[in-house]
Residue frames as a rotation matrix with the C-alpha (Angstrom) as fourth column:
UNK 1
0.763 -0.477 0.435 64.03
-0.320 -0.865 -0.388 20.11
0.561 0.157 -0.813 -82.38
UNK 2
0.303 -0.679 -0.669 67.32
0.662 0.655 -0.364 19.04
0.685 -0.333 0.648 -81.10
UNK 3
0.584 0.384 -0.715 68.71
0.802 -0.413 0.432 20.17
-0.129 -0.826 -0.549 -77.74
UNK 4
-0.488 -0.826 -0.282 71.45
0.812 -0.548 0.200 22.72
-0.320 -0.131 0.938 -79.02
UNK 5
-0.295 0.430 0.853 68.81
0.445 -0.729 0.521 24.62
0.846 0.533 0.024 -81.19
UNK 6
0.509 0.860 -0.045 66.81
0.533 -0.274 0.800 24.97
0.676 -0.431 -0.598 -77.72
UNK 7
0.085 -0.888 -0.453 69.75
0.940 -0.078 0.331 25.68
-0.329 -0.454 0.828 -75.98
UNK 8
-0.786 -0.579 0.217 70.51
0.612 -0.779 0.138 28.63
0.089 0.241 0.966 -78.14
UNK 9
-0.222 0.657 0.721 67.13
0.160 -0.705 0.691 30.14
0.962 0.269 0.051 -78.49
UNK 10
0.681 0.084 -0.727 66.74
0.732 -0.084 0.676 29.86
-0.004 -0.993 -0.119 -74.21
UNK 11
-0.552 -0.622 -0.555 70.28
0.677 -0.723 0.137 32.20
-0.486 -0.300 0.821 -73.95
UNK 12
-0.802 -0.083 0.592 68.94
0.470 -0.700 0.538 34.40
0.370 0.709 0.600 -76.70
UNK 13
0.321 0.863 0.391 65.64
0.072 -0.434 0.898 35.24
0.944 -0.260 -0.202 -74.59
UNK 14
-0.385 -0.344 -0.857 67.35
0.905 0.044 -0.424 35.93
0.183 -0.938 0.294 -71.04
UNK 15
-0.890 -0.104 0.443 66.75
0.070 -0.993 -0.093 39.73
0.450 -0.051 0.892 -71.49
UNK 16
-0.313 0.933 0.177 63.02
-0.758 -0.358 0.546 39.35
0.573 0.037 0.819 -70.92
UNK 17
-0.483 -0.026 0.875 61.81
-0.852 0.245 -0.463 38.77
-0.202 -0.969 -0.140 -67.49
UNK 18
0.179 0.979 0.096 58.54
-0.595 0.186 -0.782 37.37
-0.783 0.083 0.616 -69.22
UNK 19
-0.115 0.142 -0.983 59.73
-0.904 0.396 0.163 35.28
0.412 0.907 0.083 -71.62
UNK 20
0.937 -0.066 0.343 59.00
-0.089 0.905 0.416 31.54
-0.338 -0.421 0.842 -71.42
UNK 21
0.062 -0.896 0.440 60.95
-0.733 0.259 0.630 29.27
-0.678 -0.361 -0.640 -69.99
UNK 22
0.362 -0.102 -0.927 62.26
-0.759 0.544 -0.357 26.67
0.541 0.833 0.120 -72.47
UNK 23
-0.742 -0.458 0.490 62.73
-0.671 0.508 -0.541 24.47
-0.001 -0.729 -0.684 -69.05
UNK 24
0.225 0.973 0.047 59.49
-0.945 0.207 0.252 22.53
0.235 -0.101 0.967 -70.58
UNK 25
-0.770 0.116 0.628 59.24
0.165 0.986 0.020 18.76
-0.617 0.119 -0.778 -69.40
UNK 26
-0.401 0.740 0.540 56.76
0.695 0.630 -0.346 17.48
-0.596 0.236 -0.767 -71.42
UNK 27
-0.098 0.271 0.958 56.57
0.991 -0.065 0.120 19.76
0.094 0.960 -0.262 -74.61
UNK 28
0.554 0.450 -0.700 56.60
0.514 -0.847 -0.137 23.16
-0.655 -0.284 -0.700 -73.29
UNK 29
0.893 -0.044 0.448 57.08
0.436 -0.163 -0.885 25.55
0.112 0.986 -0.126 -75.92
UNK 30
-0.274 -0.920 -0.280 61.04
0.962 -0.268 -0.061 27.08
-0.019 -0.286 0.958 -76.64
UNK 31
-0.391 -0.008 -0.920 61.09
0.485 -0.852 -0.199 30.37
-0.782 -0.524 0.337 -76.00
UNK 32
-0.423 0.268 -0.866 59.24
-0.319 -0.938 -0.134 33.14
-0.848 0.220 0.482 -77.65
UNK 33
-0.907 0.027 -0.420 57.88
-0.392 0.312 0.865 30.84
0.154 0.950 -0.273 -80.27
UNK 34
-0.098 0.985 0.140 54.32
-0.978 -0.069 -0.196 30.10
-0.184 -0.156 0.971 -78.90
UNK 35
0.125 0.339 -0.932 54.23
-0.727 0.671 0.146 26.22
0.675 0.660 0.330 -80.32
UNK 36
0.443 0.573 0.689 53.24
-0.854 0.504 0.130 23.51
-0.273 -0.646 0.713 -77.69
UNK 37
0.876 0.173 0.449 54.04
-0.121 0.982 -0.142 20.68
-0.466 0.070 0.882 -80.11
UNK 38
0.844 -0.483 -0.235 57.74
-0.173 0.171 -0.970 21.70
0.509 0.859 0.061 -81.50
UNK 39
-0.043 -0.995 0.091 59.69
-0.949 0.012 -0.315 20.51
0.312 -0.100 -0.945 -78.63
UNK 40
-0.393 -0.150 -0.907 60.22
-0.214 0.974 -0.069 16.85
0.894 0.168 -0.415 -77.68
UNK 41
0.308 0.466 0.829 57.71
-0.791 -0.359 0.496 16.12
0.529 -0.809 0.258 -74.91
UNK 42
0.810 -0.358 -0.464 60.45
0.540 0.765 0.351 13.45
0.229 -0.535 0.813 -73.24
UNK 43
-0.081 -0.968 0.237 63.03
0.864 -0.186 -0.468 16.08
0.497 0.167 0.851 -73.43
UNK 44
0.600 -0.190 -0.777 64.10
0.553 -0.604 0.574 18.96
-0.579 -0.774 -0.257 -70.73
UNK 45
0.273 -0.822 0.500 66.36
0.288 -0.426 -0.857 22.13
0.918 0.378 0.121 -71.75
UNK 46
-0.482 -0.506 -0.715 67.84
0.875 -0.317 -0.365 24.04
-0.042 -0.802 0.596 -69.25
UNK 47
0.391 0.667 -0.634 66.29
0.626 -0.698 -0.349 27.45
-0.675 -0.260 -0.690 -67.70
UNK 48
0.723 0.177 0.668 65.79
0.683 -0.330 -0.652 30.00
0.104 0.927 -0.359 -70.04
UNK 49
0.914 -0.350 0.206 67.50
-0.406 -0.781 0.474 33.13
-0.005 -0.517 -0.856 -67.80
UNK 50
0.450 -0.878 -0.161 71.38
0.815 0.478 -0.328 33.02
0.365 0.016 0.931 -68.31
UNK 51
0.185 -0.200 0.962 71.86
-0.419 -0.902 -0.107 37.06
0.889 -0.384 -0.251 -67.03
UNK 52
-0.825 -0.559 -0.080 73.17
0.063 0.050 -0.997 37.63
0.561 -0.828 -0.006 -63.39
UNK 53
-0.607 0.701 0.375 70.98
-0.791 -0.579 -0.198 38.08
0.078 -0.416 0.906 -60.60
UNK 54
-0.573 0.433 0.696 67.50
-0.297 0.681 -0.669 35.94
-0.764 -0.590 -0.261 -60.13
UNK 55
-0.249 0.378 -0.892 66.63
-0.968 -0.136 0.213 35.51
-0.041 0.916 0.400 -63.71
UNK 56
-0.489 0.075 -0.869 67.31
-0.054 0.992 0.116 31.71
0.871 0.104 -0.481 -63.96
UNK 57
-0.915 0.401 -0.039 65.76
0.243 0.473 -0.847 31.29
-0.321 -0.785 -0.530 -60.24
UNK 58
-0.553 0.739 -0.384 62.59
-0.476 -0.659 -0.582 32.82
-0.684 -0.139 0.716 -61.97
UNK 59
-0.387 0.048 -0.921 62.82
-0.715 0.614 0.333 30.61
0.582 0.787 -0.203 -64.89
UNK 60
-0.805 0.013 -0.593 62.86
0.238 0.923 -0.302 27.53
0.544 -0.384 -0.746 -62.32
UNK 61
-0.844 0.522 0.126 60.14
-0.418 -0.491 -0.764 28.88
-0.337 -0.697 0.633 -60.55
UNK 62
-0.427 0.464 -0.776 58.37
-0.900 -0.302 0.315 29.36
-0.088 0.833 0.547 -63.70
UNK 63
-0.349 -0.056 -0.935 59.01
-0.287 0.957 0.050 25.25
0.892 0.285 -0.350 -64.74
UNK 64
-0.964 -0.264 0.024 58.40
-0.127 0.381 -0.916 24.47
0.232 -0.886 -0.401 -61.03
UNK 65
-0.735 0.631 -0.248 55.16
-0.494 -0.749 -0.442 25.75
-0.465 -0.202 0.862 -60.65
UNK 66
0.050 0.672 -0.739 53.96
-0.999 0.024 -0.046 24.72
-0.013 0.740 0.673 -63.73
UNK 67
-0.731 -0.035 -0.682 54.99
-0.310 0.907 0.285 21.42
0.608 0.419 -0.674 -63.69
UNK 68
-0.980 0.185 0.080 53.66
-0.020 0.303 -0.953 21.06
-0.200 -0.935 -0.293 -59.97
UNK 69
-0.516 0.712 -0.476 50.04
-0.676 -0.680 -0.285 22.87
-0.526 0.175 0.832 -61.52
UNK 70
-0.154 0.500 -0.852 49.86
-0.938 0.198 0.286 20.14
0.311 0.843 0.438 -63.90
UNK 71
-0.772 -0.274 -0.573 50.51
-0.111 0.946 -0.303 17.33
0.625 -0.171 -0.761 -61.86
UNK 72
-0.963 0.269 -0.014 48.33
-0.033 -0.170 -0.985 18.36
-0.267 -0.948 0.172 -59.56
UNK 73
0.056 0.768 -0.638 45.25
-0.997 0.083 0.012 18.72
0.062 0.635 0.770 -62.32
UNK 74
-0.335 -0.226 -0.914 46.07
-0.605 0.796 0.025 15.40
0.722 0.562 -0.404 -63.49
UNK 75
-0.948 -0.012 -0.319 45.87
0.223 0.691 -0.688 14.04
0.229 -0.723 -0.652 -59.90
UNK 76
-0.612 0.781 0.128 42.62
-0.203 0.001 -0.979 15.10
-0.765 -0.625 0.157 -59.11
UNK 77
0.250 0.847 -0.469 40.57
-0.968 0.204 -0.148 14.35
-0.029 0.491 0.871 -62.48
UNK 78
-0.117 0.477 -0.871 41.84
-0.608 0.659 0.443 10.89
0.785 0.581 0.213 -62.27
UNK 79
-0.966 0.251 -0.061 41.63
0.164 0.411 -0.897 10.25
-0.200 -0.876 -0.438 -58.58
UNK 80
-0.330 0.941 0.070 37.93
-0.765 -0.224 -0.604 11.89
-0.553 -0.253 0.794 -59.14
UNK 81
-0.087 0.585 -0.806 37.25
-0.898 0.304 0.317 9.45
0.431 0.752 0.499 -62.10
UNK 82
-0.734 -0.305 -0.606 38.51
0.012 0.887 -0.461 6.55
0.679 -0.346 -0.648 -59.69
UNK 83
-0.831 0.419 0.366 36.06
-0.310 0.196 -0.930 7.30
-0.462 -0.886 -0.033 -57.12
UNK 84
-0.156 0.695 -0.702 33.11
-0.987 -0.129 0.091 7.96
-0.027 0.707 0.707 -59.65
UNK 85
-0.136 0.049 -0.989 33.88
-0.925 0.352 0.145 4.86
0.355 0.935 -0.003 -60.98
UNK 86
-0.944 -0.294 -0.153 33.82
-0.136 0.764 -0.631 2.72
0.302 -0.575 -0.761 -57.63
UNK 87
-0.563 0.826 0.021 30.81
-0.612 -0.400 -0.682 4.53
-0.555 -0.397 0.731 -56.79
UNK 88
-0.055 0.617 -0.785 29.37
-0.982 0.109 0.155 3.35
0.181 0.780 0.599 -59.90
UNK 89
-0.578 -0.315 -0.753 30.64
-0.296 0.941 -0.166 -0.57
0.761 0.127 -0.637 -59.39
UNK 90
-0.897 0.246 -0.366 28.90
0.436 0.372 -0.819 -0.77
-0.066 -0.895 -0.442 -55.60
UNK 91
-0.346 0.886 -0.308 25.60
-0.531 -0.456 -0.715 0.73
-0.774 -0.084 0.628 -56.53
UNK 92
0.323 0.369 -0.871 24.90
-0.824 0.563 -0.067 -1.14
0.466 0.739 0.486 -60.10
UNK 93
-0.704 -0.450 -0.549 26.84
0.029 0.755 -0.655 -4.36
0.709 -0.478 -0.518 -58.34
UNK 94
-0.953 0.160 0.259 24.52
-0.229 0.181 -0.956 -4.22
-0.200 -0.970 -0.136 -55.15
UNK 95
-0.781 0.619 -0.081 22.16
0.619 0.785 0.023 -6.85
0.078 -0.032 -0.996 -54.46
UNK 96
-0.121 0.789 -0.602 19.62
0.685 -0.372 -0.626 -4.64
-0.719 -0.488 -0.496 -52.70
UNK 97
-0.347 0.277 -0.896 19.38
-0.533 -0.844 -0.055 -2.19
-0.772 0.458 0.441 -55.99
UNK 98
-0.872 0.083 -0.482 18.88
-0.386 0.487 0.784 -5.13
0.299 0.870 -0.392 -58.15
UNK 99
-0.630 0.746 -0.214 16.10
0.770 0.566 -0.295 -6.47
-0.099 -0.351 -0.931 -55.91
UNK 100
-0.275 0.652 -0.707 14.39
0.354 -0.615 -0.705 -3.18
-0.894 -0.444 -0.062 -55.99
UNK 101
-0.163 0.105 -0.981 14.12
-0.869 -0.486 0.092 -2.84
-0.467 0.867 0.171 -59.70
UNK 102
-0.877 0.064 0.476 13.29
-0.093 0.950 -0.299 -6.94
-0.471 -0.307 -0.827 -59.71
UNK 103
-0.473 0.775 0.418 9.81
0.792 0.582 -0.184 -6.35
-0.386 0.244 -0.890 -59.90
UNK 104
0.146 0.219 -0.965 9.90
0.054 -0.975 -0.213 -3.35
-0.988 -0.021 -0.154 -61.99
UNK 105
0.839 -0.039 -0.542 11.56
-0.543 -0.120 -0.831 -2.90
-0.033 0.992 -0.122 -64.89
UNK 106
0.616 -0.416 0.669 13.31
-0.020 0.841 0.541 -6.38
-0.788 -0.346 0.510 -65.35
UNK 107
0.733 -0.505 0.455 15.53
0.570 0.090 -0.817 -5.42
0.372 0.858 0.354 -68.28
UNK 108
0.606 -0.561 0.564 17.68
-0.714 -0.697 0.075 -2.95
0.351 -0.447 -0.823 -65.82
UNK 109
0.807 -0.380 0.453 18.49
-0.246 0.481 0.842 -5.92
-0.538 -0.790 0.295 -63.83
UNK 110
0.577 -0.743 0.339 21.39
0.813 0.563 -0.148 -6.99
-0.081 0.361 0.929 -66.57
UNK 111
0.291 -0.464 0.836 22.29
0.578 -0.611 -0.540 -3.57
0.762 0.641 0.091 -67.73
UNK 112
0.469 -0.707 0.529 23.29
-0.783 -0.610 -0.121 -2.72
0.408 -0.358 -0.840 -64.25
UNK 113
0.840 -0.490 0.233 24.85
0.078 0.534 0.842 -5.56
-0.537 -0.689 0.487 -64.06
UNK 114
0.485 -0.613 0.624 26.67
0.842 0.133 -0.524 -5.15
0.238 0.779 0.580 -67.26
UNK 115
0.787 -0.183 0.589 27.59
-0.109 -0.981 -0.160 -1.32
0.607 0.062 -0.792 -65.92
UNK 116
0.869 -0.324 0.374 29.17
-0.364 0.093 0.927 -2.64
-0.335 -0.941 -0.037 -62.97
UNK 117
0.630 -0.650 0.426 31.28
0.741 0.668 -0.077 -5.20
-0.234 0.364 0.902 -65.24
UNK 118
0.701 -0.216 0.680 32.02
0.411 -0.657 -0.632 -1.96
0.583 0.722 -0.372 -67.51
UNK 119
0.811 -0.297 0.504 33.44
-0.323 -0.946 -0.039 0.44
0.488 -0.131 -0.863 -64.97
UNK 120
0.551 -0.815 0.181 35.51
-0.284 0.020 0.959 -1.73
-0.784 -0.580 -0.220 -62.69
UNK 121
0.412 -0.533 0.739 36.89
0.776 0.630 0.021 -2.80
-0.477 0.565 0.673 -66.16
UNK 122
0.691 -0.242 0.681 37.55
0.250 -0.804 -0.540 0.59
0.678 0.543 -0.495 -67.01
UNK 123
0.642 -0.546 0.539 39.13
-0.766 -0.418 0.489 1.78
-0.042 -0.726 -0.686 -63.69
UNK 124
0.765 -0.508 0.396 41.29
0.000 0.615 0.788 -1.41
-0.644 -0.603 0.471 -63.68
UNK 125
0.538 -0.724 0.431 42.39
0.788 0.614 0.048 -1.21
-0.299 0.314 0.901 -66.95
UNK 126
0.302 -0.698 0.649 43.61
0.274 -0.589 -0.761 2.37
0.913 0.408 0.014 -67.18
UNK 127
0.045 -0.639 -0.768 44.90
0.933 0.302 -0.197 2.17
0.358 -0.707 0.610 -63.72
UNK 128
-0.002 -0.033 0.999 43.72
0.096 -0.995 -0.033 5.58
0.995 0.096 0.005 -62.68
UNK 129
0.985 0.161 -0.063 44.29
0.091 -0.168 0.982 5.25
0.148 -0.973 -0.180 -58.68
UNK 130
0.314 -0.944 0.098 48.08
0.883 0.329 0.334 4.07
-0.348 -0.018 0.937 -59.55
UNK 131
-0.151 -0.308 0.939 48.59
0.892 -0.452 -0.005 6.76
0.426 0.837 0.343 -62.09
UNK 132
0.709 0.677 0.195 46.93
0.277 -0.522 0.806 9.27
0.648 -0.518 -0.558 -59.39
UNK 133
0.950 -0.195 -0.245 49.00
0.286 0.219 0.933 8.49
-0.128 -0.956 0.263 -57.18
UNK 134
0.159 -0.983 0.087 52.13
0.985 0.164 0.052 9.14
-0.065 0.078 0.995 -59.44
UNK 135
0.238 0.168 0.957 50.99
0.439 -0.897 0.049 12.58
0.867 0.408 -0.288 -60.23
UNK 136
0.990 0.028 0.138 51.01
-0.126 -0.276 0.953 13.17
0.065 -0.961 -0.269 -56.38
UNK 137
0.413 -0.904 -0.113 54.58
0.758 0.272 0.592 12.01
-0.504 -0.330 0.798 -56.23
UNK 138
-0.272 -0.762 0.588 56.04
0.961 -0.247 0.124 14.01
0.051 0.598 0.800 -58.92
UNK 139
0.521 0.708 0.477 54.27
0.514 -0.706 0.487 16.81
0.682 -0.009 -0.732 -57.87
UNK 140
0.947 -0.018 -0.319 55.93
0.272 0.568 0.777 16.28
0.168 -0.823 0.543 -54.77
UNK 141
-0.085 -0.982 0.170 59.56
0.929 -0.017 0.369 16.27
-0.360 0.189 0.914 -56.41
UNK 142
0.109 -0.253 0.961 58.78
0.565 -0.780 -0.269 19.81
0.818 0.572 0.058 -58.07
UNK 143
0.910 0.344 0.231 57.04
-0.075 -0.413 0.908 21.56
0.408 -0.843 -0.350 -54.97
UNK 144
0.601 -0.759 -0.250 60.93
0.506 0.119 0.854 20.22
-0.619 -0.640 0.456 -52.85
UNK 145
0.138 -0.915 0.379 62.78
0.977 0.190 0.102 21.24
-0.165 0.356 0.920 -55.56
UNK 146
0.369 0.305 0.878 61.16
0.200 -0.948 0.245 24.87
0.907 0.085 -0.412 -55.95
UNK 147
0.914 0.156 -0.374 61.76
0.311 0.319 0.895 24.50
0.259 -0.935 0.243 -52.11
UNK 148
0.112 -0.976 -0.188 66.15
0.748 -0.042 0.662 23.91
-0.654 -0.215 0.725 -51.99
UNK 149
-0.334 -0.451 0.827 66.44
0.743 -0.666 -0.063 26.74
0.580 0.594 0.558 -54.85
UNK 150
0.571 0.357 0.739 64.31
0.234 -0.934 0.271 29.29
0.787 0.018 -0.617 -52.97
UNK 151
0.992 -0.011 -0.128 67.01
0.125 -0.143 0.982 28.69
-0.029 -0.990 -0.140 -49.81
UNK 152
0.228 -0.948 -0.221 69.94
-0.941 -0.157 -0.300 28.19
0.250 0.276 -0.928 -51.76
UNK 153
0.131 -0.313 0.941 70.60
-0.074 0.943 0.324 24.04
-0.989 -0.112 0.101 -51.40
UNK 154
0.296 -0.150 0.943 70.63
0.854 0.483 -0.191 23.96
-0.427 0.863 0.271 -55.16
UNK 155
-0.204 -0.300 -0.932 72.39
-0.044 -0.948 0.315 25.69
-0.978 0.105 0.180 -57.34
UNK 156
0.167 0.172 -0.971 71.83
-0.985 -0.020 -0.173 26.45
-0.049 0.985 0.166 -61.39
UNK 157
-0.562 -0.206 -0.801 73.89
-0.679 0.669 0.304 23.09
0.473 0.714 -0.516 -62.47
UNK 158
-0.997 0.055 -0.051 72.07
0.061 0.990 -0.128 20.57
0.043 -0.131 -0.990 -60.26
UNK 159
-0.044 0.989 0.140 68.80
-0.129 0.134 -0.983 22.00
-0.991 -0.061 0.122 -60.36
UNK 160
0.373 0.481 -0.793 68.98
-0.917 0.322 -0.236 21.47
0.142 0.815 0.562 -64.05
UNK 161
-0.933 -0.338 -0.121 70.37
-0.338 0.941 -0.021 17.96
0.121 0.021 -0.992 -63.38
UNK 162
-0.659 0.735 0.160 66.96
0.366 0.500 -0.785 17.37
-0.657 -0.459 -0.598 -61.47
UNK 163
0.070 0.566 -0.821 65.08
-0.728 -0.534 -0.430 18.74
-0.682 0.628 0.375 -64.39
UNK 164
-0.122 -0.063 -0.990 66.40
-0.947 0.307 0.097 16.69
0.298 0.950 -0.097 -66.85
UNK 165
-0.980 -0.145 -0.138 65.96
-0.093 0.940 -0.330 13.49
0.178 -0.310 -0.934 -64.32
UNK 166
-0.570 0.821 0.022 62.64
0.018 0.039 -0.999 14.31
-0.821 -0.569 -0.037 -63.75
UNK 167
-0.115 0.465 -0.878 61.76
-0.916 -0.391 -0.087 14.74
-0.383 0.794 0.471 -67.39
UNK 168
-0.632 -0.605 -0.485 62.61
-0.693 0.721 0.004 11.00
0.347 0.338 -0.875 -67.57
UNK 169
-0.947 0.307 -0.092 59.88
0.196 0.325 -0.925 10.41
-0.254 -0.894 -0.368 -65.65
UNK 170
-0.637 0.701 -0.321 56.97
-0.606 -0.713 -0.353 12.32
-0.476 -0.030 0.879 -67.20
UNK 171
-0.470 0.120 0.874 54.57
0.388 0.918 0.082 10.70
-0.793 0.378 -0.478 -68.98
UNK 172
-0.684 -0.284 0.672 53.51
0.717 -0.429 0.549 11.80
0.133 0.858 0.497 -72.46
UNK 173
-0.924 -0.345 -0.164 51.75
0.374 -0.729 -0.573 15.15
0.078 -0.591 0.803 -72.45
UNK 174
0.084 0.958 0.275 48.32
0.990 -0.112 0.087 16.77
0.114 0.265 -0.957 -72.72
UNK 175
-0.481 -0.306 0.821 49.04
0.807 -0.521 0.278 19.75
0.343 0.796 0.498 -74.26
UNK 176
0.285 0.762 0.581 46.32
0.102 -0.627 0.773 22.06
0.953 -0.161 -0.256 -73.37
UNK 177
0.876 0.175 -0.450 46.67
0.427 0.152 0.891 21.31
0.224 -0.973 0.058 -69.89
UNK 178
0.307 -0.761 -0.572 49.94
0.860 -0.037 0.510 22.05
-0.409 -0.648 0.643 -69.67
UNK 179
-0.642 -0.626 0.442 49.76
0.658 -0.746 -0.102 25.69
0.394 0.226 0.891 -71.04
UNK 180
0.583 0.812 0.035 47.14
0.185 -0.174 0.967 25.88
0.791 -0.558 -0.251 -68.92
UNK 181
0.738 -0.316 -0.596 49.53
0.658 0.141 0.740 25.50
-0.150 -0.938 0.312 -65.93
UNK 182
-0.361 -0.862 0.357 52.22
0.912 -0.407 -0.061 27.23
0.198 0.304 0.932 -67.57
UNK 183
-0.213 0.298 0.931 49.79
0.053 -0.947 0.315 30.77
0.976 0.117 0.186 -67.92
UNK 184
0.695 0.559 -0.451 49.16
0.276 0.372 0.886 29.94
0.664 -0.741 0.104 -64.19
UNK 185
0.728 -0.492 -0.478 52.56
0.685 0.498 0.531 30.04
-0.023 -0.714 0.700 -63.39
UNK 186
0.049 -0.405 0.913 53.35
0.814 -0.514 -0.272 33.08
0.579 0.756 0.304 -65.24
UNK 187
0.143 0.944 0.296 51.20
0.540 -0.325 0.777 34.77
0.830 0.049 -0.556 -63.01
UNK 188
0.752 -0.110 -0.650 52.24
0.623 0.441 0.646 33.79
0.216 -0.891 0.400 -60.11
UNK 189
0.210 -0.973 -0.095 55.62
0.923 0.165 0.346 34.65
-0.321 -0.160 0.933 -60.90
UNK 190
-0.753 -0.543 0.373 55.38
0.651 -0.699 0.296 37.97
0.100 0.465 0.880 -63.04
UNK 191
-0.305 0.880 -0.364 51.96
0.374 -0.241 -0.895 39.18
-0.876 -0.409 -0.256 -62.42
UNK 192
0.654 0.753 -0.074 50.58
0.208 -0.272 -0.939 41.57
-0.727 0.599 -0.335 -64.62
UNK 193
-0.113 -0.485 -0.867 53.86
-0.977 -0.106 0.187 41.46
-0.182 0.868 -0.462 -67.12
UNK 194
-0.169 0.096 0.981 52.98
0.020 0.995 -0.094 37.96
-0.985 0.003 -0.170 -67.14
UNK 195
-0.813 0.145 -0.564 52.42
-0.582 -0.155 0.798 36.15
0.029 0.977 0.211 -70.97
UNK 196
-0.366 0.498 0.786 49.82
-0.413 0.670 -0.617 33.70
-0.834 -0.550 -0.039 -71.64
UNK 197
-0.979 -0.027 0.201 49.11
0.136 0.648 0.749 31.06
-0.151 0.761 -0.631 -74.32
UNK 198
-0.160 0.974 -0.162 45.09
-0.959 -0.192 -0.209 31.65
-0.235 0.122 0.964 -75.90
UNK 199
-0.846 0.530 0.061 43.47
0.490 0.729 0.478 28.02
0.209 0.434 -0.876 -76.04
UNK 200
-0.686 0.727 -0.033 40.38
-0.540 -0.479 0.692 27.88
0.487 0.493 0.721 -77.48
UNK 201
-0.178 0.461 0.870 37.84
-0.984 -0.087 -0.155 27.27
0.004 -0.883 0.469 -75.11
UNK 202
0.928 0.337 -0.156 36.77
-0.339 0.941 0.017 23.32
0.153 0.038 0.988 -76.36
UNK 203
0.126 -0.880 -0.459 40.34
0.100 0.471 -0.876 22.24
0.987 0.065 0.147 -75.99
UNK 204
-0.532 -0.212 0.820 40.01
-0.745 -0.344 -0.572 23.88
0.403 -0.915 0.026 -72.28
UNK 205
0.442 0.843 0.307 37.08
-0.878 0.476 -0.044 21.20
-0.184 -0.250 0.951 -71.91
UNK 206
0.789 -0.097 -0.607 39.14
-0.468 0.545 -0.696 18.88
0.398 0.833 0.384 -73.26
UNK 207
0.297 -0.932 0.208 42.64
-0.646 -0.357 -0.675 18.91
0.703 0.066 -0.708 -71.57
UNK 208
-0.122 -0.556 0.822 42.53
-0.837 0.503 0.215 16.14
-0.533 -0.662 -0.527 -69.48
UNK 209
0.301 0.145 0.942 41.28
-0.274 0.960 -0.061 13.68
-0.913 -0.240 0.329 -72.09
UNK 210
0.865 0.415 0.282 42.96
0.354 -0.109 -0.929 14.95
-0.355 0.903 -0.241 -74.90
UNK 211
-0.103 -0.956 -0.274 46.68
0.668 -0.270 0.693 15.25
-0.737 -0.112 0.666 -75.93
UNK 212
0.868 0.451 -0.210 46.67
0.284 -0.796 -0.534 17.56
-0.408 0.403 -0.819 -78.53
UNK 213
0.380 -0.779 0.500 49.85
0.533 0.626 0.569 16.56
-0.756 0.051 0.653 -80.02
UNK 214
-0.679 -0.344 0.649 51.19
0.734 -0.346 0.584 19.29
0.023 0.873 0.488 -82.52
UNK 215
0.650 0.572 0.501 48.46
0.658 -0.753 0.005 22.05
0.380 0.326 -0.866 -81.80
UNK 216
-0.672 -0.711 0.209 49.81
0.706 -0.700 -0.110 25.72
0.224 0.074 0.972 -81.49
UNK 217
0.691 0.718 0.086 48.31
0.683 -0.687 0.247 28.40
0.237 -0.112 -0.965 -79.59
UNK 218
0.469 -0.234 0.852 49.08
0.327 -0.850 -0.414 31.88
0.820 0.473 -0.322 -79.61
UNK 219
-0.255 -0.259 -0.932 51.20
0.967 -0.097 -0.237 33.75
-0.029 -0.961 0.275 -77.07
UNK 220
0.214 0.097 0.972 50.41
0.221 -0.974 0.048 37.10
0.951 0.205 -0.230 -76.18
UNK 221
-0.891 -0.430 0.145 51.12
0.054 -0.418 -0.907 39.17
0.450 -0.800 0.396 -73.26
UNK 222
-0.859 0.363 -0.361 48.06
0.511 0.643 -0.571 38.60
0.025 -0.675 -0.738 -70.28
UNK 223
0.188 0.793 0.580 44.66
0.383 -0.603 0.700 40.65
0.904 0.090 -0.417 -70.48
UNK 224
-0.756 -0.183 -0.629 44.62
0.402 0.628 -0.666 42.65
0.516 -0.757 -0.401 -67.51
């Protein structure tokens, strides 16, 4: 969807506290259309809210929040797989566990050596301490930027500037997750007029190892 379409359909939903924001990095759906996978998930719009008042500072909230929500997921399931996975190298990898299974069952003695091989070869090659670590950063950059709008240091045009620089940054999306964070941030922000996106519960199991590229879940307005 190019950025004028998104552009127009963001002004056209200002009225409504609760609509989403169409400030998605990384695929978040344009307004009032419910679809995860129909904006470009390298591409930023600007906040939805264009009315007077704190509409647009709600919008940024909205994007803030969520983005922070997801980064934050992200950092901890693959800092947790990184430990997991050392754990795993220095226990199959140690002498003293191979001697103790020596004069046992002597067919263990390769296959934890082969486990050991496996995992640091997993953790090295998808780089999941590095990649951890970036999630923490860019977290980092929402959390400050939520920060200078709620005091006034930013205003409307440069906090989208830092939106659309920070979308430049993202890395492609996982879907689920991020309408996970998004209903999260609704919350937060609107309480019980909050919306909220239905995913279907295996895709909730899913959402950190699964992009979900083009699925569509429903919006509706929150259970409460």
């Amino acid at each position: 969807m190019e950025e004028a379409a998104r552009r127009g359909q963001a002004e056209a939903s200002a009225t409504a506290a609760t609509t989403p924001p169409s400030t998605a990095t990384r695929a978040e759906p344009v307004s009032g259309q419910g679809d995860p996978g129909c904006a470009d998930p390298t591409s930023v719009a600007p906040p939805a809210a264009t009315g007077a008042g704190t509409d647009w500072v709600d919008a940024v909230r909205v994007e803030c929040l969520m983005n922070a929500r997801y980064h934050a997921a992200r950092e901890a399931f693959l800092d947790s797989v990184h430990r997991w996975l050392m754990f795993g190298v220095i226990i199959f990898g140690a002498a003293a566990v191979i001697d103790f299974v020596a004069d046992g069952v002597k067919v263990l003695k390769p296959v934890f050596g082969a486990a050991a091989a496996i995992m640091g070869a997993l953790d090295l090659t998808f780089d999941l301490s590095n990649r951890a670590r970036t999630h923490a950063l860019m977290k980092r950059r929402y959390f400050e930027l939520l920060a200078d709008v709620a005091v006034g240091r930013k205003k409307r045009a440069e906090t989208e500037s830092c939106l659309h620089k920070y979308a430049a940054d993202e890395e492609p999306a996982f879907h689920a997750l991020i309408c996970v964070s998004w209903n999260a941030a609704q919350e937060m922000v609107y309480g019980d007029e909050a919306q909220e996106y239905c995913i279907p519960r295996w895709d909730l199991y899913r959402k950190n190892v699964c992009r979900f590229e083009g699925r569509k879940y429903s919006l509706q307005r929150r259970a409460v």
